[in-house]
C-alpha positions, -999 to +999 in steps of 0.1 A: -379+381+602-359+368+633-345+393+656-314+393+679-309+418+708-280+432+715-264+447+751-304+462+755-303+492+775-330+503+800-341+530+780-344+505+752-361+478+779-382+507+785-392+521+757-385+496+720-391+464+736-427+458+741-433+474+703-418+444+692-432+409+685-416+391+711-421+360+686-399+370+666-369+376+694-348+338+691-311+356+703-300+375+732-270+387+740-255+406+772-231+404+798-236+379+820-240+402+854-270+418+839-287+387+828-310+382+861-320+417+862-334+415+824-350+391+830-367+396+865-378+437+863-381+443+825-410+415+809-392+381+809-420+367+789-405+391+758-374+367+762-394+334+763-386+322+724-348+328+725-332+301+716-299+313+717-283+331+747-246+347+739-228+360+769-197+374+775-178+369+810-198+342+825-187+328+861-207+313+874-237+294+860-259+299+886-266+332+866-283+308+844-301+289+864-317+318+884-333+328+850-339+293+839-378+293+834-374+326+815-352+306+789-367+271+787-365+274+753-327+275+751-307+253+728-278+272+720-254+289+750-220+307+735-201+322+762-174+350+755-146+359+770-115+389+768-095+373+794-077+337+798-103+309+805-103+283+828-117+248+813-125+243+853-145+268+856-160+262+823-165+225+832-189+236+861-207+255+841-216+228+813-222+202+841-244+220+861-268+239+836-297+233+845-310+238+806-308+209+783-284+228+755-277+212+722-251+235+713-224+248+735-197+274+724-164+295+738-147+321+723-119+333+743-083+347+738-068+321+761-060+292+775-047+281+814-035+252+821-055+229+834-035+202+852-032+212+885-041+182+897-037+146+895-074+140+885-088+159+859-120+178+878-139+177+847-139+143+839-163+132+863-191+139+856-209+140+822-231+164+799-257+141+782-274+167+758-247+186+742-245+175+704-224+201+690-192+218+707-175+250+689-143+262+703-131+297+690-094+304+700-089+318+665-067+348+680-051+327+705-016+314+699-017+276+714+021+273+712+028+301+741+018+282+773+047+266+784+038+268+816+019+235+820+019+222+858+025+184+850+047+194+820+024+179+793+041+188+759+007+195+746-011+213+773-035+235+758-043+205+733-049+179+763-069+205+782-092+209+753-098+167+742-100+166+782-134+193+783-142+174+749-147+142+771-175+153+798-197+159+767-209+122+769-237+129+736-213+149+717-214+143+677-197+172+663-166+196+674-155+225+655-119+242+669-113+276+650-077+285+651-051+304+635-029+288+606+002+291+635-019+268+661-026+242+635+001+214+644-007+220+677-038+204+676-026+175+651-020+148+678-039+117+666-038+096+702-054+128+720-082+127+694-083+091+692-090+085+734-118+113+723-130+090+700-135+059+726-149+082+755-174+099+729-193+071+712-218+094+692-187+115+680-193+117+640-173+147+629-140+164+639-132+200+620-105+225+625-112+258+608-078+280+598-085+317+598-062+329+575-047+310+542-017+286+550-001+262+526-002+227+526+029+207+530+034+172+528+044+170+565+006+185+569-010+165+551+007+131+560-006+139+598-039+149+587-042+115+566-031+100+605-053+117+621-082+100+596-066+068+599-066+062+633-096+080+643-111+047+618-093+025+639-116+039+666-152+035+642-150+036+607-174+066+603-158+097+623-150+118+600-114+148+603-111+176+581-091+207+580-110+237+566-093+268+553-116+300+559 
C-alpha cells in the first residue's frame, strides 16, 4: 500500500516515521517554509521515493532546489495557494526548477493580472519536461477582475494561455472551473495561438464543478473551439466535462 504524509509534525518526524517503510512513502505534503527543514534534520532518505510533492504557499522555488537531491525522484509538484496568485511569480518557479517534473499543478482562489508590462516575463524562456498542466480555480469567479492593466477584455483567460505557453513539451491541460467561469474561458484564438506555440499539445479539458445546462450558444462555441483548434493539427482534441 502507498502512503501519503500529511503536515508531519516533529513529534511524528520523531517518533512514526522511521516505523514506516519508507518505500512505500510516494506523496508529501507541507507548507512550503518547512520543506528544507524536513528534509535536512529529520532522515531525508525517508523522503527519497516521493514522487509527488504538494505544497501550499510556495514563493520562491529555491525552496525546492535547496532540497533537490532529497527529491530526485519527483515527477509531480502541485502548489496551493489561499491567497491571489501571480502567474509571474509562478512562471519563475516552473522555469527555474531545478527537477525535471512531468506534472505541474495550481490550485488557487485567484487570479492578478498579469500585464503589467509590455512583454509578457514568462514568455521567455521555456519548460521542456512538463507534459501535463492542471489548473484548479474551481472556486474562483474569472469574470471579477476588471482590473486588467492593458485592458484585455479577457485577462484572467490571456494570463492563463500566456503561462500555458512557456510549457514548450506540454500535451495535456486540464482547467477546473465553476459552471459561471465557463464562457470565460471559450475564446478559440487564445487557445488556438496555444495550439501553434505548443506543438506536442494533444488534449484541451475544462472540468465544470457543479451541473450547468447546455445551450445552443454553448455548444455552438465549443463545436468552434474544436474546429479551429483542427485548423491548428487535426488531432488536438477540446472537451467540456461536467463533474
Amino acid at each position: 500500500m502507498k502512503l501519503p504524509i500529511v503536515e508531519p509534525t516533529d513529534e511524528f518526524m520523531r517518533t512514526m516515521i522511521q516505523k514506516i517503510n519508507y518505500e512505500r512513502i510516494i506523496s508529501l505534503r507541507l507548507k512550503a517554509e518547512n520543506l528544507r527543514s524536513i528534509m535536512e534534520y529529520h532522515f531525508a532518505f525517508i523522503f527519497s521515493n516521493i514522487i509527488i510533492l504538494i505544497l501550499d504557499n510556495l514563493q520562491d522555488v529555491n525552496q525546492i532546489n535547496e532540497v533537490k537531491t532529497f527529491i530526485s525522484n519527483l515527477t509531480c509538484l502541485s502548489l496551493r495557494y489561499e491567497d491571489k496568485i501571480s502567474f509571474h511569480r509562478l512562471s519563475r518557479i516552473v522555469n527555474q526548477i531545478q527537477i525535471p517534473i512531468k506534472r505541474f499543478e495550481i490550485y488557487c482562489t485567484s487570479i492578478a493580472c498579469s500585464h503589467d508590462r509590455t512583454e509578457l516575463l514568462f514568455i521567455r524562456k521555456h519548460n521542456p519536461t512538463v507534459e501535463t498542466f492542471v489548473l484548479n480555480v474551481a472556486y474562483t469567479s474569472l469574470s471579477l477582475v476588471n482590473n486588467c492593466v492593458q485592458n484585455y477584455a479577457k485577462c484572467v483567460l490571456r494570463t492563463i494561455t500566456d503561462f500555458i505557453k512557456i510549457m514548450s513539451n506540454i500535451r495535456y491541460v486540464y482547467v477546473i472551473i465553476n459552471k459561471g467561469n465557463v464562457e470565460t474561458l471559450l475564446d478559440v484564438d487564445e487557445w488556438m495561438a496555444v495550439a501553434k506555440r505548443c506543438e506536442q499539445l494533444e488534449k484541451i479539458t475544462l472540468k465544470v464543478i457543479k451541473n450547468m445546462s447546455k445551450d445552443t450558444q454553448l455548444a455552438q462555441k465549443i463545436q468552434e473551439m474544436e474546429n479551429g483548434l483542427h485548423i491548428i493539427r487535426e488531432s488536438i482534441k477540446f472537451e467540456v466535462k461536467v463533474k
